[in-house]
C-alpha positions as CSV (number, residue, x, y, z in Angstrom):
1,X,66.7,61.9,-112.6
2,X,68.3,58.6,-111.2
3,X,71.3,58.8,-110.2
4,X,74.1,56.0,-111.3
5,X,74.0,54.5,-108.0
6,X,70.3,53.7,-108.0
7,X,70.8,52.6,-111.6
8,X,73.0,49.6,-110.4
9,X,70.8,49.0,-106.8
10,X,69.8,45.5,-106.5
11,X,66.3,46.0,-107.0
12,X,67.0,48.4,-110.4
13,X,68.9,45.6,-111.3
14,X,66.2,43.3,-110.8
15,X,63.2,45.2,-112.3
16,X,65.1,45.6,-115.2
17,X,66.1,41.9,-115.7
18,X,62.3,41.0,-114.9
19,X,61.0,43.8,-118.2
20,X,63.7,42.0,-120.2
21,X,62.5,38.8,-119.6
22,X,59.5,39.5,-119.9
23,X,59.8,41.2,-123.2
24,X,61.4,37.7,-124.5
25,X,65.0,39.5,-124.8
26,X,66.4,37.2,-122.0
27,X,65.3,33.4,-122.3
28,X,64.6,31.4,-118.5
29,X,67.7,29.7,-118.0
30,X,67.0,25.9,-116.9
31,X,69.3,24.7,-114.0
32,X,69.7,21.1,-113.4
33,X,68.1,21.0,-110.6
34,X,65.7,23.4,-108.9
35,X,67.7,25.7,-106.6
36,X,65.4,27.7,-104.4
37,X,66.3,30.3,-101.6
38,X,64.8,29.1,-98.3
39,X,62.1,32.0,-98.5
40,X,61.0,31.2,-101.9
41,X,61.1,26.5,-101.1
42,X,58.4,28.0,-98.1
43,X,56.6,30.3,-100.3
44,X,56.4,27.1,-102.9
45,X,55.4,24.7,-100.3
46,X,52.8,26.4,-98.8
47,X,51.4,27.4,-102.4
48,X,51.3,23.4,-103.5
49,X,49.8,22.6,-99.9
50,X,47.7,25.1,-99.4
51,X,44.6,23.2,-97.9
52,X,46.7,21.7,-94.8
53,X,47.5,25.1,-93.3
54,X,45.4,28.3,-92.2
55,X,45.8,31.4,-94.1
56,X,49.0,33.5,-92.9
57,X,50.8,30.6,-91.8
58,X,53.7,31.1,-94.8
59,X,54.4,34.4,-93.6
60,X,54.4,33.2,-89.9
61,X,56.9,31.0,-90.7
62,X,59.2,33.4,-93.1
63,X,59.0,35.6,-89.9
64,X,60.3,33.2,-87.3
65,X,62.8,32.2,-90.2
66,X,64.4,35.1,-90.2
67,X,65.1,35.5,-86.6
68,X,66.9,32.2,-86.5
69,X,70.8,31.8,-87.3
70,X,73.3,29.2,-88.0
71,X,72.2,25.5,-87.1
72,X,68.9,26.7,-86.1
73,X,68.4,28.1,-89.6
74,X,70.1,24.9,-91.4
75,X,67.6,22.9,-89.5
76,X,64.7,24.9,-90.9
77,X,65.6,24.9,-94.0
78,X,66.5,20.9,-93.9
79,X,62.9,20.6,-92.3
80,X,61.0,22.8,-95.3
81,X,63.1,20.6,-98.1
82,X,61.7,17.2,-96.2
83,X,58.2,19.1,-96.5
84,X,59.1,20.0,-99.8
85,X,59.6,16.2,-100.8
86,X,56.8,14.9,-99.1
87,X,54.5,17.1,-101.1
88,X,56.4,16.3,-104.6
89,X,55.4,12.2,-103.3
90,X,51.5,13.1,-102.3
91,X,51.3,14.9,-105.3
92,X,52.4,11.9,-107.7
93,X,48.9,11.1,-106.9
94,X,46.9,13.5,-107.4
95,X,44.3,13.4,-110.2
96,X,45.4,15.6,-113.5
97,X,43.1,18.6,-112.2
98,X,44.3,19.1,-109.0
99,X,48.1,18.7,-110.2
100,X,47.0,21.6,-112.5
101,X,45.4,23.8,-110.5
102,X,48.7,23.2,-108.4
103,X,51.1,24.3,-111.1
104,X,48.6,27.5,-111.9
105,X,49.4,28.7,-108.3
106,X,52.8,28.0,-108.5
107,X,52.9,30.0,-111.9
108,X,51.4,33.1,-110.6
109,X,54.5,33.3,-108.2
110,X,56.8,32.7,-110.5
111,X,58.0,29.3,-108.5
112,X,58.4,26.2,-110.4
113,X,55.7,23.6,-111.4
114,X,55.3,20.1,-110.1
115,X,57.0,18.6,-112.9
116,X,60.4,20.6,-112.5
117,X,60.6,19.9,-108.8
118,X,59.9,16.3,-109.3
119,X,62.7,16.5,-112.5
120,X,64.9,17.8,-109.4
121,X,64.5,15.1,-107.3
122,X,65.1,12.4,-109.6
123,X,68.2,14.3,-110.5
124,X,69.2,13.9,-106.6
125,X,68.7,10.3,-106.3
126,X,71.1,10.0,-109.2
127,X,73.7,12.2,-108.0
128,X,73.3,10.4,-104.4
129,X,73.8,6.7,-106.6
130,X,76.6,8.1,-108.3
131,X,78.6,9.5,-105.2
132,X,77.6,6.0,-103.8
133,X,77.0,7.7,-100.3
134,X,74.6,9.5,-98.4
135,X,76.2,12.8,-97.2
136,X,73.8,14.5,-95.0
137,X,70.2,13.9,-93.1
138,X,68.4,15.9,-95.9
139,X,69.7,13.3,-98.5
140,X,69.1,10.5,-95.9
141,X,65.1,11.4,-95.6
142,X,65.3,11.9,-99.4
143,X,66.4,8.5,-100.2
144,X,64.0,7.0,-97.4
145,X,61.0,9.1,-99.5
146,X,62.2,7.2,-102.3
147,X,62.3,3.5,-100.7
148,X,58.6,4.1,-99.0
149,X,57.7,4.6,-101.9
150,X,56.9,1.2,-104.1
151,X,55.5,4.1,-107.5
152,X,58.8,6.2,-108.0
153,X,60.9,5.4,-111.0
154,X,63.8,3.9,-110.2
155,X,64.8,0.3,-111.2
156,X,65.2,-3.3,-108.6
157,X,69.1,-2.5,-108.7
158,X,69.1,1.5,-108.1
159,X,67.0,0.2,-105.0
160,X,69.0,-2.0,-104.1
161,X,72.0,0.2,-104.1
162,X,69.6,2.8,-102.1
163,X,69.1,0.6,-99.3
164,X,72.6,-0.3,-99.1
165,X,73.5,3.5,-98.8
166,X,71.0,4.2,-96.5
167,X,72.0,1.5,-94.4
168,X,75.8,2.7,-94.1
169,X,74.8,6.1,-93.4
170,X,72.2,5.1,-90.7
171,X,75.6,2.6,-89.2
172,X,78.3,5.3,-89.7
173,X,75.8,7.4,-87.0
174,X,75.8,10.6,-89.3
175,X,72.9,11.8,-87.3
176,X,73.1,15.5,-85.8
């Protein structure tokens, strides 16, 4: 018998969420832009870049990952987003198959395909256009991802307006 303690435990909680969902009672809610826990951007990156790294090395990494605290850990996890982005550019080029066989890996995990990540990003550079400022070295390598590369969708004004920002940020010396 479970008692109703164990009933409401995180992980009851969880498996029964998961059945639902499964079962089509509870419909996957989009967010506007993909919000990943540190553990599961790693476990996505090394799924989409599988070839560049020997096996084990996701879990070597989620191990030293959670030894580290505060700006150690901020770092880490400002280091696996800037992976994170350079994949989501290297894979704007990849032929349909491989982008495929990408997303089929991702799905088995349950992480978000190519397409959603790369919906995220787009949704960034907006925000970033919007705010008119660069808040951060994360959004400072993101906009530099986006102004190396000549393919990504944005028009000769949003550029523009990204190299001006980039340029304040880089002046104002926001750098760690």
């Amino acid at each position: 018998m479970i008692s109703a303690v164990d009933a409401l435990s995180p992980a009851a909680v969880g498996a029964s969420l998961l059945a639902m969902r499964r079962a089509g009672m509870l419909a996957r809610v989009p967010s506007d832009r993909m919000k990943l826990t540190p553990e599961k951007m790693a476990s996505w990156f090394f799924t989409a870049f599988p070839a560049q790294f020997p096996a084990g090395e996701e879990e070597k990494w989620l191990n030293q990952f959670s030894q580290l605290k505060g700006r150690e850990r901020r770092n880490a996890v400002a280091g696996m987003k800037q992976g994170v982005n350079d994949v989501l550019t290297m894979a704007r080029h990849l032929p349909t198959e491989a982008r495929t066989e990408i997303d089929s890996a991702l799905a088995v995990k349950d992480l978000p395909s190519l397409r959603k990540m790369e919906a995220g990003l787009k949704k960034k550079h907006r925000t970033i256009l919007k705010r008119g400022r660069i808040k951060n070295e994360e959004e400072f390598y993101l906009v530099a991802e986006i102004l190396s590369d000549l393919e990504f969708d944005v028009t000769d004004f949003e550029r523009t307006q990204l190299e001006k920002i980039a340029l304040d940020f880089d002046q104002r010396g926001k750098w760690n």
